[in-house]
C-alpha positions, 0 to 999 in steps of 0.5 A, a space after each residue: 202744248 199741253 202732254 196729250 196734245 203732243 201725244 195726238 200730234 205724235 198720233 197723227 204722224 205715226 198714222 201717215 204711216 199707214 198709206 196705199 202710195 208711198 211718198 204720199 198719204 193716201 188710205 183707201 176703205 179696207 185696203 192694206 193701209 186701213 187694215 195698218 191703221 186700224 191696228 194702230 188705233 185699236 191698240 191706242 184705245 186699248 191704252 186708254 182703257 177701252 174695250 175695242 171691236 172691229 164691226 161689221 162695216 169697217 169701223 173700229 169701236 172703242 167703248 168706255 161703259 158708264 156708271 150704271 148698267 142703263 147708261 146712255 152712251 155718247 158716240 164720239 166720231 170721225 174717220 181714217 180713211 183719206 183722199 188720195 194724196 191727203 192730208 194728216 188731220 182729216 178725221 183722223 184728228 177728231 179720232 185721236 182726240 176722242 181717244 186722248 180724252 178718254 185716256 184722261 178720263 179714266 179714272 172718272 166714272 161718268 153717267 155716261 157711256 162713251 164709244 170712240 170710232 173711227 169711221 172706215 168709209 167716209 170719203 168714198 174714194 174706192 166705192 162709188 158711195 160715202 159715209 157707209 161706216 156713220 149710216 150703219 151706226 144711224 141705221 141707215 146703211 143701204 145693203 145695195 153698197 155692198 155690191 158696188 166695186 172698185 176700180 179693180 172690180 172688187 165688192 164692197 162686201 168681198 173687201 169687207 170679207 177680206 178685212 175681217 168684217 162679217 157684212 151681212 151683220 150690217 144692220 145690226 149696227 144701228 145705235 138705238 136713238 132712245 140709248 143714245 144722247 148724242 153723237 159728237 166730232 172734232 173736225 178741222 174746219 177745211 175752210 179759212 174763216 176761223 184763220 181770217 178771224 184769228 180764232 183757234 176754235 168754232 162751233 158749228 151750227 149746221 152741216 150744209 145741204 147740197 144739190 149737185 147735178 149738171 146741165 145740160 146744153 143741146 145747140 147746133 154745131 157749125 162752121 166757125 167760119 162761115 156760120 154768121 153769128 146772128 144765126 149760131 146756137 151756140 151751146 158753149 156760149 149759152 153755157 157761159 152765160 148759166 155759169 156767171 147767173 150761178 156765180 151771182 146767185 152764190 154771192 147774192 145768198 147768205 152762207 149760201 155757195 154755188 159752184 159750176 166746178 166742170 164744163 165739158 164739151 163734147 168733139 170741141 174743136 177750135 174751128 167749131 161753133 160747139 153743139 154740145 156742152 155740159 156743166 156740173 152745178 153744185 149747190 149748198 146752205 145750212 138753210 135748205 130753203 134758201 137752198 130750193 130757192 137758189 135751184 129755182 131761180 136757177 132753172 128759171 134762169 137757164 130757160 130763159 138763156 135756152 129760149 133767148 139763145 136758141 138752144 135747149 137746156 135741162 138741169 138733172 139733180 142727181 144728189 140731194 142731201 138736207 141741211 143737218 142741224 146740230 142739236 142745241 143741247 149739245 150745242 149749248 154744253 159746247 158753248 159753256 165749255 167753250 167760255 169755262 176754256 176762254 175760248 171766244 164763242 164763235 159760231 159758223 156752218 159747215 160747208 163740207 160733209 161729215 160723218 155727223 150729217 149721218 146721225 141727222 133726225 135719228 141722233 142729236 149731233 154737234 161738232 166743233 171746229 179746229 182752225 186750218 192753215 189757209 184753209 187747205 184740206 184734201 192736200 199734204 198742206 193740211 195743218 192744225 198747229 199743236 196748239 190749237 189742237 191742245 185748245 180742241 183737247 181743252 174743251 173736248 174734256 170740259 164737254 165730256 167732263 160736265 155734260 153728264 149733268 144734263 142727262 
């Protein structure tokens, strides 16, 4: 493991200290424990010689200028705030990579400048929406948020308030694309593939789109007894049927995923022939067609169960998000790095979200994968072994230390 690798690890576990729950890593947006951390990062980009700032959202800002006053800057980016009982490596590792690779460059001047963030808001655990830190550099940032509350009945904006952040100055947090070339992420892959081909490193093609929604299901309830089985309309039974279609449509696609992850059924009993059931349907592709395709033979396939089975059913889409695809400029400089660093150039999709799909159609964005034990995230489980995360380090630096010559 080379001596920055050790320093990020090193990083990582000085950040666990920063938790809402003791015995356990949990860092809610603009709690206490956020406040920690951010101090702790602001003072890790001050010592690698970045100018540091808390904006208006929550993020804290480290910027490196470039070699001449009309630099284009590069945005390097990813979270610390956490789910509940987290892991270590979730964001924050994309973070202090960015920063470990700007210390290394600091006495090379660059026809680039850099901002490292460390995004205040992406897992939106405490408020009801995500990603709010990312859309205010995008541009996207709706002011709506800032009224929403927490499970205490505090405002997005009373939080910000109380850490320091000045909200009404939000908007103007937006990055001019024209003085951007692009936004980049180091992010553990949450996922088993790179593990089940024995490779430490991806590159990401796209970050998934997703539609989310629920179905719901409106039966008649009866007497488990004495109600003949030829004359149930049984809304359970229909919607065992929707979830196994569902399933299938989800094998049948090419990186396509469909997940029914909720079914609830409204004054169950055992004695009772359900009335009533709801399903939660979530469905994702890094190719958006494929993905409206899938939806489409969804909805036909569940009024066809409905009319079969006597019963109503309608599906309600309350989340829709495109498929973000990472830019091939920056995606090919990763590429070239990648091979300079002996890495096998393997490329996969991105079936979680990240800050990146923010900066979709407005900042060209790419994103590299760093292999994770099993797969696991979101859990104390959640592991990068030191040397592949010396190997992230290894390219990050080639990209930064070469992509310069395509600006």
């Amino acid at each position: 493991m080379t001596t920055g690798a050790a320093r990020v690890v090193a990083r990582l576990k000085k950040l666990n200290e920063a938790s809402d729950d003791e015995g356990a890593l949990t860092r809610l947006t603009l709690s206490p424990a956020h406040a920690r951390a951010a101090a702790m990062v602001r003072r890790w980009m001050e010592m690698a010689g970045l100018a540091v700032r808390i904006d208006a959202v929550g993020n804290v800002v480290g910027r490196r200028e470039g070699a001449t006053p009309d630099a284009k800057t590069l945005i390097i980016g990813s979270h610390i705030d956490t789910v509940r009982n987290a892991g270590s490596f979730d964001g924050n590792l994309g973070v202090l990579l960015g920063v470990e690779a700007c210390a290394r460059l600091t006495n090379k001047p660059l026809p680039y400048a850099i901002e490292v963030v460390a995004f205040g808001d992406e897992e939106g655990v405490r408020f009801p929406t995500s990603l709010t830190g990312s859309r205010a550099l995008a541009g996207t940032f709706d002011p709506v948020c800032l009224t929403s509350v927490d499970e205490k009945g505090v405002s997005r904006r009373d939080a910000l308030l109380a850490f320091g952040c000045d909200p009404s100055h939000a908007q103007f947090e937006a990055r001019d694309p024209a003085r951007t070339f692009g936004y980049i992420e180091v992010h553990i892959e949450q996922g088993p593939v790179l593990e089940a081909n024995k490779l430490a490193l991806g590159l990401v093609t796209a970050i998934n789109g997703g539609s989310r929604g629920e179905i719901v299901i409106e039966g008649a309830a009866g007497h488990a007894g004495t109600l003949p089985m030829n004359m149930r309309k049984d809304a359970l039974a229909a919607a065992a049927e929707i979830v196994l279609f569902i399933e299938e449509i989800g094998k049948k696609g090419v990186e396509l995923v469909a997940t029914v992850g909720r079914i609830d059924v409204p004054n169950g009993a055992v004695n009772v022939v359900p009335g009533r059931a709801r399903l939660s349907v979530d469905v994702r592709s890094p190719r958006d067609d494929d993905r409206m395709r899938a939806l489409a033979d969804i909805r036909a396939e569940i009024a066809r169960i409905a009319a079969a089975r006597g019963v109503k059913a309608d599906l309600n889409i309350t989340y829709d998000m495109p498929a973000a695809i990472c830019d091939k400029t920056l995606s090919a400089a990763f590429a070239r790095s990648f091979e300079r660093c002996d890495h096998p150039l393997f490329r996969l999709p991105s079936g979680a979200g990240h800050d990146a799909m923010s900066f979709r159609e407005r900042i060209p964005q790419a994103m590299i994968f760093v292999r994770c034990r099993g797969g696991v995230s979101h859990r104390p489980e959640e592991f990068a072994a030191p040397a592949d995360i010396a190997s992230a380090l290894a390219v990050l630096e080639d990209f930064l230390d070469t992509i310069g010559a395509t600006q």
